[in-house]
Biopython code that builds the backbone (N, CA, C, O; Angstrom):
import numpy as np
from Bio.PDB.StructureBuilder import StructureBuilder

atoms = [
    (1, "UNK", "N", (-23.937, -13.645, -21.715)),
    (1, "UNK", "CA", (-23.125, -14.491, -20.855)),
    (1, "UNK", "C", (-24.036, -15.386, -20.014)),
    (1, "UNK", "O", (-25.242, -15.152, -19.933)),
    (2, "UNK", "N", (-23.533, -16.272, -19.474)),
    (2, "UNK", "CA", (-24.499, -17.512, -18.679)),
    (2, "UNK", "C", (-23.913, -17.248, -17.259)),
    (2, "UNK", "O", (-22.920, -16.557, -17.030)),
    (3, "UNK", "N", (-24.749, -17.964, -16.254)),
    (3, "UNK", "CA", (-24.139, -17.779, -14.675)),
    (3, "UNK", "C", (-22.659, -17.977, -14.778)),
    (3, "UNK", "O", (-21.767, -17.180, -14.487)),
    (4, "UNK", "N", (-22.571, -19.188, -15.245)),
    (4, "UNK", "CA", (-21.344, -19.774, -14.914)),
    (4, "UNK", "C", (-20.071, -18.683, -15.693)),
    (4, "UNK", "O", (-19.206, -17.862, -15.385)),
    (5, "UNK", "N", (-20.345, -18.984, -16.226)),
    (5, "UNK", "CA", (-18.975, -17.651, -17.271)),
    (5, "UNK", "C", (-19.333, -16.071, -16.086)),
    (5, "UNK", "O", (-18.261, -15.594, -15.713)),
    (6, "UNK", "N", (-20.137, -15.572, -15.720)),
    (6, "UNK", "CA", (-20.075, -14.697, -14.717)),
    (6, "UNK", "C", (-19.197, -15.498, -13.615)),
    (6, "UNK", "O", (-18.036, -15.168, -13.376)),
    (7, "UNK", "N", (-19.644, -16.245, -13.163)),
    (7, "UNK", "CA", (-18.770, -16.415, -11.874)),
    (7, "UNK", "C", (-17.230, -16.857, -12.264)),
    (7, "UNK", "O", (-16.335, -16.855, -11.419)),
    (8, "UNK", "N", (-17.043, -17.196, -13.488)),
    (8, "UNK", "CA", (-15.278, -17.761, -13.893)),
    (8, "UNK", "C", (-14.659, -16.002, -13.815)),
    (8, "UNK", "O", (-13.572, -15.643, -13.362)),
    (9, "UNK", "N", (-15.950, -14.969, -14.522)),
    (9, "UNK", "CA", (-15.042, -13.387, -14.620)),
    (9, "UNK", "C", (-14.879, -13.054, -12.968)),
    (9, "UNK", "O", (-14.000, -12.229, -12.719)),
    (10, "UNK", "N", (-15.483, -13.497, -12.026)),
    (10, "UNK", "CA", (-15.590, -12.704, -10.475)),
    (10, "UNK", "C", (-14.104, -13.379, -10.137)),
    (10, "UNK", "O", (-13.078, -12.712, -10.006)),
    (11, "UNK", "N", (-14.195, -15.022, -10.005)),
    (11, "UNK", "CA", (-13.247, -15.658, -9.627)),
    (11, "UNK", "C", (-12.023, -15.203, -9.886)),
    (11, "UNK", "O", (-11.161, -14.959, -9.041)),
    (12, "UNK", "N", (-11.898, -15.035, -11.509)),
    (12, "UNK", "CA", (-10.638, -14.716, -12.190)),
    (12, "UNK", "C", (-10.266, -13.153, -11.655)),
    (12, "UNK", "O", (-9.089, -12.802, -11.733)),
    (13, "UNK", "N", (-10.946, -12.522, -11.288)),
    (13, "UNK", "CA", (-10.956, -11.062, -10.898)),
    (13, "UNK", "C", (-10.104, -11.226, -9.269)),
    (13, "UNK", "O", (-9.092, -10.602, -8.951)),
    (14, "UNK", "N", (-10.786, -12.154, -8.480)),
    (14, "UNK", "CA", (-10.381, -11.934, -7.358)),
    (14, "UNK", "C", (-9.211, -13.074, -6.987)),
    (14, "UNK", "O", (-8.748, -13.054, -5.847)),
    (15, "UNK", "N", (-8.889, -13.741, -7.634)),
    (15, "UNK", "CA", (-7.327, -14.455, -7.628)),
    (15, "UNK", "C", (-7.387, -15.073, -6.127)),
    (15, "UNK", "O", (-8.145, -15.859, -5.559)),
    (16, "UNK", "N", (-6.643, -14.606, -5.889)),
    (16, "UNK", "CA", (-6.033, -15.578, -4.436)),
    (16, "UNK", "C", (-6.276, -14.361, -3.420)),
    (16, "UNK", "O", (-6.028, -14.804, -2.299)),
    (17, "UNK", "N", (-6.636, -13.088, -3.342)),
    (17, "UNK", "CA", (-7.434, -12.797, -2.036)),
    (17, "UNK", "C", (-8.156, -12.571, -1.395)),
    (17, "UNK", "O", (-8.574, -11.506, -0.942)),
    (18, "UNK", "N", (-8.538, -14.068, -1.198)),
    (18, "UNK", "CA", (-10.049, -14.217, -0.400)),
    (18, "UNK", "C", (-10.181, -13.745, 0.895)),
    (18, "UNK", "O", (-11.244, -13.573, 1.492)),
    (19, "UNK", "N", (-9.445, -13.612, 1.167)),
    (19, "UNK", "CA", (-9.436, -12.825, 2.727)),
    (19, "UNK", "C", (-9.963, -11.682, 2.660)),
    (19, "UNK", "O", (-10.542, -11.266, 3.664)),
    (20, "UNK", "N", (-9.917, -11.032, 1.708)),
    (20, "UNK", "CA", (-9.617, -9.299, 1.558)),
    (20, "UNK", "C", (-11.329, -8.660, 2.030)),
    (20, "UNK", "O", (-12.441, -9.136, 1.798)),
    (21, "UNK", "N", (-11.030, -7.772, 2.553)),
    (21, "UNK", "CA", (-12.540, -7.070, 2.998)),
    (21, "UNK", "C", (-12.308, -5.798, 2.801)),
    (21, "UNK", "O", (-11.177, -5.319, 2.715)),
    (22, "UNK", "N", (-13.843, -4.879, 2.678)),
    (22, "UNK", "CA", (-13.904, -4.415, 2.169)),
    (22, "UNK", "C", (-14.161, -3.001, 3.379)),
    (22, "UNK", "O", (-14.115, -3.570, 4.470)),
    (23, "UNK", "N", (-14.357, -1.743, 3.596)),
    (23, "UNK", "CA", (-14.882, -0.863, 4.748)),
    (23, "UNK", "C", (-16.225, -1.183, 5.433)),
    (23, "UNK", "O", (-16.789, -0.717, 6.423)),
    (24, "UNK", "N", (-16.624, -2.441, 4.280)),
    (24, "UNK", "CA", (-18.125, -2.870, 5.305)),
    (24, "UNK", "C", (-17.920, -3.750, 5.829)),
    (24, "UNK", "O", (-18.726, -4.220, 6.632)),
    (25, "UNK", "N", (-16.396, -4.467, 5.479)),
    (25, "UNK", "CA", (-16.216, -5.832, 6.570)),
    (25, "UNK", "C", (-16.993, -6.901, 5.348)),
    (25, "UNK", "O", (-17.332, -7.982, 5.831)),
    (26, "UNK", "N", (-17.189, -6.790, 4.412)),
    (26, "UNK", "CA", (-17.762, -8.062, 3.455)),
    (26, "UNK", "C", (-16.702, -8.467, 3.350)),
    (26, "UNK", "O", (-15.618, -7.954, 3.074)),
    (27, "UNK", "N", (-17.252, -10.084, 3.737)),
    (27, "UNK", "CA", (-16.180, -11.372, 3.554)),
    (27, "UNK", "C", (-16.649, -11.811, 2.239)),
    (27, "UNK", "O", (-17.856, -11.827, 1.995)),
    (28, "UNK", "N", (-15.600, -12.238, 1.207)),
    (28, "UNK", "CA", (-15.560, -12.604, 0.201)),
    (28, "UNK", "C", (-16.700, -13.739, -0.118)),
    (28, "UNK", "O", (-17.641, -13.730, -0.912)),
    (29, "UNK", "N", (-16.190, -14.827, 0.922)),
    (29, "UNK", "CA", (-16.981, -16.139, 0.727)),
    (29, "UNK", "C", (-18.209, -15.845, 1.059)),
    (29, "UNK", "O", (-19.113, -16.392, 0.428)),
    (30, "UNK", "N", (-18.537, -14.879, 2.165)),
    (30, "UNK", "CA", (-19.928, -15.348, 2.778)),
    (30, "UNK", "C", (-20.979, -14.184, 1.659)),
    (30, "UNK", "O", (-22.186, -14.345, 1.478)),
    (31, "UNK", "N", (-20.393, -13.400, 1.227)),
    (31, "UNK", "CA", (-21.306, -12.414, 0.180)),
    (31, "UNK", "C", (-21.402, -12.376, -1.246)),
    (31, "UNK", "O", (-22.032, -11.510, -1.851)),
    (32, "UNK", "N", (-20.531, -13.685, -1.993)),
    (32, "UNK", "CA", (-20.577, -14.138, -3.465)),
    (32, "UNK", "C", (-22.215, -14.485, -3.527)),
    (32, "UNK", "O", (-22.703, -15.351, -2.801)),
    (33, "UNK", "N", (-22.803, -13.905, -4.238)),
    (33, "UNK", "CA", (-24.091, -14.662, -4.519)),
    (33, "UNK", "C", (-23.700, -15.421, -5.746)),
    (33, "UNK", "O", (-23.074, -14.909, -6.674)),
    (34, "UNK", "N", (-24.191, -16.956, -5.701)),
    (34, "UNK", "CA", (-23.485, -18.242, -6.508)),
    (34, "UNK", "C", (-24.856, -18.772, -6.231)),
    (34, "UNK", "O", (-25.447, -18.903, -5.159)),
    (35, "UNK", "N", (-25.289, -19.094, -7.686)),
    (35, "UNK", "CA", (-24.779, -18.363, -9.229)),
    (35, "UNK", "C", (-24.977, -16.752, -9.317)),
    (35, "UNK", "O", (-25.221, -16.106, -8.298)),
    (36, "UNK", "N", (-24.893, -16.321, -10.214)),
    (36, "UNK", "CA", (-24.876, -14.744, -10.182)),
    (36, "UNK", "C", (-26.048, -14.713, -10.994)),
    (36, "UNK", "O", (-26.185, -15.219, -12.108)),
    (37, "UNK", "N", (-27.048, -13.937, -10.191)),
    (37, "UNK", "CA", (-28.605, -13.511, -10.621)),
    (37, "UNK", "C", (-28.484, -12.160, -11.604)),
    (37, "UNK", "O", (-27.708, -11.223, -11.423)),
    (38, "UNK", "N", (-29.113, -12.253, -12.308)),
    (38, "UNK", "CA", (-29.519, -11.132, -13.510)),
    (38, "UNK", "C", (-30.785, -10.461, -13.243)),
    (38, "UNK", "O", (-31.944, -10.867, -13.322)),
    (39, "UNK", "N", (-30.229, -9.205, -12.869)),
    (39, "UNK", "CA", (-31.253, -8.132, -12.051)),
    (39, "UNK", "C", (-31.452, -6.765, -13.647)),
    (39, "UNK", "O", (-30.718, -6.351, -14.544)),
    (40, "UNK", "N", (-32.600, -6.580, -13.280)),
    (40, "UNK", "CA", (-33.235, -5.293, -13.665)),
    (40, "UNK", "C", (-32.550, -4.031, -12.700)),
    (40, "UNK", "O", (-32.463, -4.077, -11.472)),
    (41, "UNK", "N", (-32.140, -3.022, -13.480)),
    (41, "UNK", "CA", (-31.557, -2.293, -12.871)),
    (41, "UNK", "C", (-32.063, -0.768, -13.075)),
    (41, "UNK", "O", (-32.682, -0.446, -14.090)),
    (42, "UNK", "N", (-31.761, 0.139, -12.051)),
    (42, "UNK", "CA", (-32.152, 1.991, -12.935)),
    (42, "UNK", "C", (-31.296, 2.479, -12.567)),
    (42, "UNK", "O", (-31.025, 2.519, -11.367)),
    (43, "UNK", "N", (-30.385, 3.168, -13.754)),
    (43, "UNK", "CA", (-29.071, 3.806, -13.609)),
    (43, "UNK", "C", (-28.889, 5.479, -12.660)),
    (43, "UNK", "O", (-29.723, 6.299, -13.045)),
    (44, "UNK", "N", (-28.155, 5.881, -11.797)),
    (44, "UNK", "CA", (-28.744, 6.932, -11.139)),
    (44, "UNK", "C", (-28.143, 7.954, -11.730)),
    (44, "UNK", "O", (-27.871, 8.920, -11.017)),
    (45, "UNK", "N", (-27.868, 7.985, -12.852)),
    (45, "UNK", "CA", (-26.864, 8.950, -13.246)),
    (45, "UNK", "C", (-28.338, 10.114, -14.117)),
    (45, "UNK", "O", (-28.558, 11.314, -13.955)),
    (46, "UNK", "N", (-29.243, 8.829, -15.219)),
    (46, "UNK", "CA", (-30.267, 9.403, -15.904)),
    (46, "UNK", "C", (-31.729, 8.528, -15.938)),
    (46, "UNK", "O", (-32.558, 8.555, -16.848)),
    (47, "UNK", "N", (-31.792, 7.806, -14.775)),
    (47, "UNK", "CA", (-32.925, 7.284, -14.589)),
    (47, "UNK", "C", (-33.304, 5.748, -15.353)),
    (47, "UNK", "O", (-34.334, 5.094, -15.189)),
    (48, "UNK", "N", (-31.921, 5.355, -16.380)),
    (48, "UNK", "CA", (-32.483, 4.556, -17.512)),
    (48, "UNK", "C", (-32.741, 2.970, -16.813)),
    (48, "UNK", "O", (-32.401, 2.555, -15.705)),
    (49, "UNK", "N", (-33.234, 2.506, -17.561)),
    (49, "UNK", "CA", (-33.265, 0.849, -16.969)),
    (49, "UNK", "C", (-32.017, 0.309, -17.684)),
    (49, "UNK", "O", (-31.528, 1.009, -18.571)),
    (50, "UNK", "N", (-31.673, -0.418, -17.495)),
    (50, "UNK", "CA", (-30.104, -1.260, -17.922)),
    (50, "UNK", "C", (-30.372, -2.974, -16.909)),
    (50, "UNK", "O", (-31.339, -3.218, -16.186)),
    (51, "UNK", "N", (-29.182, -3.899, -17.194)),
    (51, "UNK", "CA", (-29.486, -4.585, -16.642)),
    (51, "UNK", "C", (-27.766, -5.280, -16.217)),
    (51, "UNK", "O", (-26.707, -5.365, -16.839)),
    (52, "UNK", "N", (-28.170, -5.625, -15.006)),
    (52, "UNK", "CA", (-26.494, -6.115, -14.960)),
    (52, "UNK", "C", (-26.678, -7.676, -13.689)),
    (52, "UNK", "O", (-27.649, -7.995, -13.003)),
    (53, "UNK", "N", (-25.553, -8.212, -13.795)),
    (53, "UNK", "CA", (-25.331, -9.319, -12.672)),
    (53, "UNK", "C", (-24.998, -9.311, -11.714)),
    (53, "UNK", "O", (-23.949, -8.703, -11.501)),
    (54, "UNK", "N", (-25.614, -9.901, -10.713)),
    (54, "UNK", "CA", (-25.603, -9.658, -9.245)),
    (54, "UNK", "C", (-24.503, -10.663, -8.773)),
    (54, "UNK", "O", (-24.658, -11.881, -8.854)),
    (55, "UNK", "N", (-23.434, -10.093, -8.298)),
    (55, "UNK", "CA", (-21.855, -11.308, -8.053)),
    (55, "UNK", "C", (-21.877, -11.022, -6.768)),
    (55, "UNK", "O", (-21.352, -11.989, -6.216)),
    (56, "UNK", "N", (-22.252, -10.074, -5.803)),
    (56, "UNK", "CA", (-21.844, -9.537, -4.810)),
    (56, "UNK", "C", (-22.881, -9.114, -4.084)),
    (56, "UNK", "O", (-23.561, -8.361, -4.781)),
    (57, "UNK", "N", (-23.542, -9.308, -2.477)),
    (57, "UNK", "CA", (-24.328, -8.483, -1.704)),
    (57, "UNK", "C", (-23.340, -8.411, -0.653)),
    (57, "UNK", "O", (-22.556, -9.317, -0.367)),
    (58, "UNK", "N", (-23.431, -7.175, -0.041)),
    (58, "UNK", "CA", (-23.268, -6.910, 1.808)),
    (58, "UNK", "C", (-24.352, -7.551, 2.394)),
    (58, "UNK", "O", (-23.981, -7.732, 3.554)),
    (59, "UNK", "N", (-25.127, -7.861, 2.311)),
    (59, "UNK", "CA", (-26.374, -8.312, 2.865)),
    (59, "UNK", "C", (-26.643, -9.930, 2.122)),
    (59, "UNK", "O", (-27.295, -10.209, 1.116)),
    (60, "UNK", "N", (-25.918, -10.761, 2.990)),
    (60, "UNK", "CA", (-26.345, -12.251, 2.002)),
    (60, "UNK", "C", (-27.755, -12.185, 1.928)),
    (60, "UNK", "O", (-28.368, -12.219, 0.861)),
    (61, "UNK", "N", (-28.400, -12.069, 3.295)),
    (61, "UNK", "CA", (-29.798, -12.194, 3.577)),
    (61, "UNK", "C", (-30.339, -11.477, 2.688)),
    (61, "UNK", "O", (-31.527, -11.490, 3.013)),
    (62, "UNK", "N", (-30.218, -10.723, 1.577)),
    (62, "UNK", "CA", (-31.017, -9.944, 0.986)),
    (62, "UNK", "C", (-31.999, -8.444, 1.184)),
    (62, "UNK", "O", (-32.846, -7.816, 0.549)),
    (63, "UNK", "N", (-31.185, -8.351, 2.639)),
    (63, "UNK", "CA", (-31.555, -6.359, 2.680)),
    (63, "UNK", "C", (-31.030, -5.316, 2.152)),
    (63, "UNK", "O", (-30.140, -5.167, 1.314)),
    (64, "UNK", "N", (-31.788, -4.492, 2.831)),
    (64, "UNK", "CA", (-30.864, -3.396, 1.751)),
    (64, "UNK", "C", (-29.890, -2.930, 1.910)),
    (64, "UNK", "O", (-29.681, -2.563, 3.066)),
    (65, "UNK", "N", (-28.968, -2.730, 1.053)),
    (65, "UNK", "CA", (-27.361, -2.297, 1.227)),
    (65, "UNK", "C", (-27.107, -2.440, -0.318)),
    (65, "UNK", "O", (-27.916, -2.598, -1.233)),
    (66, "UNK", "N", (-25.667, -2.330, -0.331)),
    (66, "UNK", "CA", (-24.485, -2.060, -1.222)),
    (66, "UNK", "C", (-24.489, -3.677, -2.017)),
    (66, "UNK", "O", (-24.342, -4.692, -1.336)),
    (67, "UNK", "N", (-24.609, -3.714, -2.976)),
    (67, "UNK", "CA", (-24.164, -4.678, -3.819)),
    (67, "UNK", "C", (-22.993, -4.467, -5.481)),
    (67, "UNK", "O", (-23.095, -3.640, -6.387)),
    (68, "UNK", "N", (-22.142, -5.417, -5.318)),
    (68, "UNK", "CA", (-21.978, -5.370, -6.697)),
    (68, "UNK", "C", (-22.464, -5.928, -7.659)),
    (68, "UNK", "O", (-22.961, -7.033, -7.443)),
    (69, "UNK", "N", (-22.497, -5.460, -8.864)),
    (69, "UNK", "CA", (-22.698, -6.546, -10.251)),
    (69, "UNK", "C", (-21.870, -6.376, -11.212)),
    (69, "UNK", "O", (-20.854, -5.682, -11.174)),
    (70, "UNK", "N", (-22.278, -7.009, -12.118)),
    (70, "UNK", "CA", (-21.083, -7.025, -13.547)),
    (70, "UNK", "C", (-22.450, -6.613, -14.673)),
    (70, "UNK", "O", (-23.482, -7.197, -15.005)),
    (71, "UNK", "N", (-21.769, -5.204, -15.045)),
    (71, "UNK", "CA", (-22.524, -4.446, -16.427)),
    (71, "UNK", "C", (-21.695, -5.302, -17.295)),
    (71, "UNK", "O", (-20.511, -5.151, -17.596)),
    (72, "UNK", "N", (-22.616, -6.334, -17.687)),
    (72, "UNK", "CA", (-21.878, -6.728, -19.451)),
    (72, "UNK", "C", (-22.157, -5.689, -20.589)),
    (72, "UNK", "O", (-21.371, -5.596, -21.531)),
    (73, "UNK", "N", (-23.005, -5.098, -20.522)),
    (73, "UNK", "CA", (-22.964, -3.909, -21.494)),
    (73, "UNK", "C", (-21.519, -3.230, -21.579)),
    (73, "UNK", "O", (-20.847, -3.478, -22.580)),
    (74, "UNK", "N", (-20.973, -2.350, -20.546)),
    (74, "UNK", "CA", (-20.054, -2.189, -21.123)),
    (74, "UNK", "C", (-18.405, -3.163, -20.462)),
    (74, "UNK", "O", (-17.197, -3.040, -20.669)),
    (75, "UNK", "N", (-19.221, -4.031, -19.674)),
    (75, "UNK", "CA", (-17.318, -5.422, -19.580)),
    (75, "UNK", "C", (-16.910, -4.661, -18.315)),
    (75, "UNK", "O", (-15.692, -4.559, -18.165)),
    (76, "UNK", "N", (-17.939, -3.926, -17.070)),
    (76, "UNK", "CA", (-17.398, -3.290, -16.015)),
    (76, "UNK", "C", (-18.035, -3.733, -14.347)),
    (76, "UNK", "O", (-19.189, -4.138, -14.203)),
    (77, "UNK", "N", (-17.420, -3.629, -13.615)),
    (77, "UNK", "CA", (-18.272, -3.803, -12.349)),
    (77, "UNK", "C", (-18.414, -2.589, -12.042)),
    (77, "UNK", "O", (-17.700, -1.618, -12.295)),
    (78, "UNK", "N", (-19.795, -2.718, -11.232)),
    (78, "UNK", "CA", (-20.257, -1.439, -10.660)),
    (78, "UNK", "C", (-20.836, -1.801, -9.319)),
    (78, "UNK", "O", (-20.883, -2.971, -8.939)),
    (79, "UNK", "N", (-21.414, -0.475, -8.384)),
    (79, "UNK", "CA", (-21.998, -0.517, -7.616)),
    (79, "UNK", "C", (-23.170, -0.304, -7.571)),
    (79, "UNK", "O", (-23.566, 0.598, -8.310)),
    (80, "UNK", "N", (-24.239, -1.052, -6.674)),
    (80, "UNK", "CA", (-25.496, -1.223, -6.810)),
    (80, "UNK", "C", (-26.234, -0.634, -5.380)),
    (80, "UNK", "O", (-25.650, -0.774, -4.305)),
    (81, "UNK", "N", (-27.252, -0.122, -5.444)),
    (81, "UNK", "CA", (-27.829, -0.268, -3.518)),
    (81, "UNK", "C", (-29.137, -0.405, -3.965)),
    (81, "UNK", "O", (-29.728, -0.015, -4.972)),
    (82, "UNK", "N", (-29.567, -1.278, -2.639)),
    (82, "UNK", "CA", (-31.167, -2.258, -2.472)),
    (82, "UNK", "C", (-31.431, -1.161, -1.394)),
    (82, "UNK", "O", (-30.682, -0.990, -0.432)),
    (83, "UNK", "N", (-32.443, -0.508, -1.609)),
    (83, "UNK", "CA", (-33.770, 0.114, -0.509)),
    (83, "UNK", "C", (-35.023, 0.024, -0.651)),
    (83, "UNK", "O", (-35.631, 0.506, -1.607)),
    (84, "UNK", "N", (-35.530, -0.590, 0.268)),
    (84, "UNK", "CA", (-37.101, -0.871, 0.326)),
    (84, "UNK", "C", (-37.547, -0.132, -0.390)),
    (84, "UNK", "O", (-37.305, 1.071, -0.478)),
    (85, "UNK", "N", (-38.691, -1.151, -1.358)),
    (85, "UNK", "CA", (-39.571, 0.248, -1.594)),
    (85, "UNK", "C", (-38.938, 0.755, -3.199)),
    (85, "UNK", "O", (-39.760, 1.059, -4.063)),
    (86, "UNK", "N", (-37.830, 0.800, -3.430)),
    (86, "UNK", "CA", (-37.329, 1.068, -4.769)),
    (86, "UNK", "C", (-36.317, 0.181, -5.568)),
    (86, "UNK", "O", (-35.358, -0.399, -5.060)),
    (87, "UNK", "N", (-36.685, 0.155, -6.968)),
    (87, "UNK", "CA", (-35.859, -0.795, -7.872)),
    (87, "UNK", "C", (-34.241, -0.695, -7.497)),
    (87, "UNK", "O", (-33.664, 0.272, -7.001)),
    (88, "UNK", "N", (-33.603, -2.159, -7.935)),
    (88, "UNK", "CA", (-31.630, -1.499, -7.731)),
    (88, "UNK", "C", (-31.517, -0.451, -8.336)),
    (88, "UNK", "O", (-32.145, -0.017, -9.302)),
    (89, "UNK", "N", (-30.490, 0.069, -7.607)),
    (89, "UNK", "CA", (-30.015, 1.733, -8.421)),
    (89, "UNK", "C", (-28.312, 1.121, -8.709)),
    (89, "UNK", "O", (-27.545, 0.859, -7.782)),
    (90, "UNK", "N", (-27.959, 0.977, -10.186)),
    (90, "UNK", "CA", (-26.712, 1.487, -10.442)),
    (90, "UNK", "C", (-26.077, 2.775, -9.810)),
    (90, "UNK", "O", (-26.514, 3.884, -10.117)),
    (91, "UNK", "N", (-25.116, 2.632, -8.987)),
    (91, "UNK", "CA", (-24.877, 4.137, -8.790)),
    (91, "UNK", "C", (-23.195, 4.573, -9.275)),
    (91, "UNK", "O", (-22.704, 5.694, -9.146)),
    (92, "UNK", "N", (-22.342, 3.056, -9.995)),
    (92, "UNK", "CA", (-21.562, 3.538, -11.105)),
    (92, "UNK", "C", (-20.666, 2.807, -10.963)),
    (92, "UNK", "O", (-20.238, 2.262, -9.945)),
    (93, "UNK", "N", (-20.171, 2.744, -12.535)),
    (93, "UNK", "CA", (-19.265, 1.626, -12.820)),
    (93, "UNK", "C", (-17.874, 2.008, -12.045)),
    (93, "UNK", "O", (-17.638, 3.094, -11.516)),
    (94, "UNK", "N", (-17.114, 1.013, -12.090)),
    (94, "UNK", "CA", (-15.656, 0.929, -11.655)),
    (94, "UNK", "C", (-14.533, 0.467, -12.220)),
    (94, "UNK", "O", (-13.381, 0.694, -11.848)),
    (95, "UNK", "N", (-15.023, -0.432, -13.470)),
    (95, "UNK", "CA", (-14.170, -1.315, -14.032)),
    (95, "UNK", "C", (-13.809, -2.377, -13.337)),
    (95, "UNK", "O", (-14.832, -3.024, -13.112)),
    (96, "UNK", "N", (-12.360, -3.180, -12.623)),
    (96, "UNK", "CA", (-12.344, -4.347, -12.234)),
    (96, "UNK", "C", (-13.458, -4.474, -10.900)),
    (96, "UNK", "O", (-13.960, -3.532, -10.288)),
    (97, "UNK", "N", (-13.633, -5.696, -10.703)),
    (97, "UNK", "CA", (-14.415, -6.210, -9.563)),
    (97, "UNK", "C", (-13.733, -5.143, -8.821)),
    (97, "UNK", "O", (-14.061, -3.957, -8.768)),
    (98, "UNK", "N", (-12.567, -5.828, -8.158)),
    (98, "UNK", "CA", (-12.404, -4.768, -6.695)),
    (98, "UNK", "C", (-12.324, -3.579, -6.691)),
    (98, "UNK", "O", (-12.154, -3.146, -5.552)),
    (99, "UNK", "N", (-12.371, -2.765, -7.520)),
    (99, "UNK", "CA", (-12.423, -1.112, -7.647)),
    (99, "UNK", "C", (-14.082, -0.554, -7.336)),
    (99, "UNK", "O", (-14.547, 0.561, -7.095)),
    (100, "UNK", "N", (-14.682, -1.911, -7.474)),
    (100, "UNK", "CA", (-16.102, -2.010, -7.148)),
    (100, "UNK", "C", (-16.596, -2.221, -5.542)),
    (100, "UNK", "O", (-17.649, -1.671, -5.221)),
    (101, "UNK", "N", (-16.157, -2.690, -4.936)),
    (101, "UNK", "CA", (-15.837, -4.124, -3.918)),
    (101, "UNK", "C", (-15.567, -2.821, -2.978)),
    (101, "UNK", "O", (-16.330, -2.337, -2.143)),
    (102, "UNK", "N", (-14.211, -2.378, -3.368)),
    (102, "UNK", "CA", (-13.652, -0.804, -2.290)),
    (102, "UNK", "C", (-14.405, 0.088, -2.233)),
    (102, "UNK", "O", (-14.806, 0.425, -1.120)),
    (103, "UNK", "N", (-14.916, 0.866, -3.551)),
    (103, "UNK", "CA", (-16.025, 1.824, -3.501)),
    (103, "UNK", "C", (-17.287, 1.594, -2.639)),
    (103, "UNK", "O", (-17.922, 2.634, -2.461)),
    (104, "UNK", "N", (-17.800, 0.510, -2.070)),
    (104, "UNK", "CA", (-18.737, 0.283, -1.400)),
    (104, "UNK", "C", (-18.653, 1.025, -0.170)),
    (104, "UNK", "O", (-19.544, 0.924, 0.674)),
]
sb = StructureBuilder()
sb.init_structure("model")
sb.init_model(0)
sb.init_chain("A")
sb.init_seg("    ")
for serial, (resi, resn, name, xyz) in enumerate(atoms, 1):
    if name == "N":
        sb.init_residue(resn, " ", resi, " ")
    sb.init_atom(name, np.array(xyz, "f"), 0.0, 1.0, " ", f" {name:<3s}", serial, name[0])
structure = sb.get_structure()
């Protein structure tokens, strides 16, 4: 997939509520990372590397926290977390964006 076709699946995912926040208080607009970056990832379930798209930070600025991405491997969003010091950790799919988005 290319940036752009990632961001038509986020868009199409999140329809008309842009308002909507999440238990961390992420505002839709201000935490889309546009275009959506293609990160190296390590899955926490068995350590593996995988790789998925970065659609989503809690942290525009780029610290560490909760992010989503889109596993095109298997067509799912998941949750991601950034901590100093160590690679993203998948820490598990959700299927649609916002089942992703809430789990944070």
């Amino acid at each position: 997939m290319s940036p752009e076709e990632v961001r038509a699946l986020v868009r199409s995912q999140i329809g008309d509520p842009w308002d909507r926040r999440n238990l961390h208080g992420c505002d839709l607009r201000e935490c889309l990372v546009d275009p959506p970056e293609k990160l190296s990832l390590v899955k926490a379930t068995d350590e593996t590397d995988t790789e998925g798209w970065l659609v989503l930070r809690e942290d525009p600025g780029g610290g560490p926290g909760y992010a989503v991405v889109y596993h095109e491997e298997s067509g799912e969003f998941g949750l991601t977390q950034f901590a100093e010091g160590w690679a993203p950790c998948l820490l598990g799919l959700y299927g649609h964006f916002f089942d992703a988005f809430d789990a944070m």
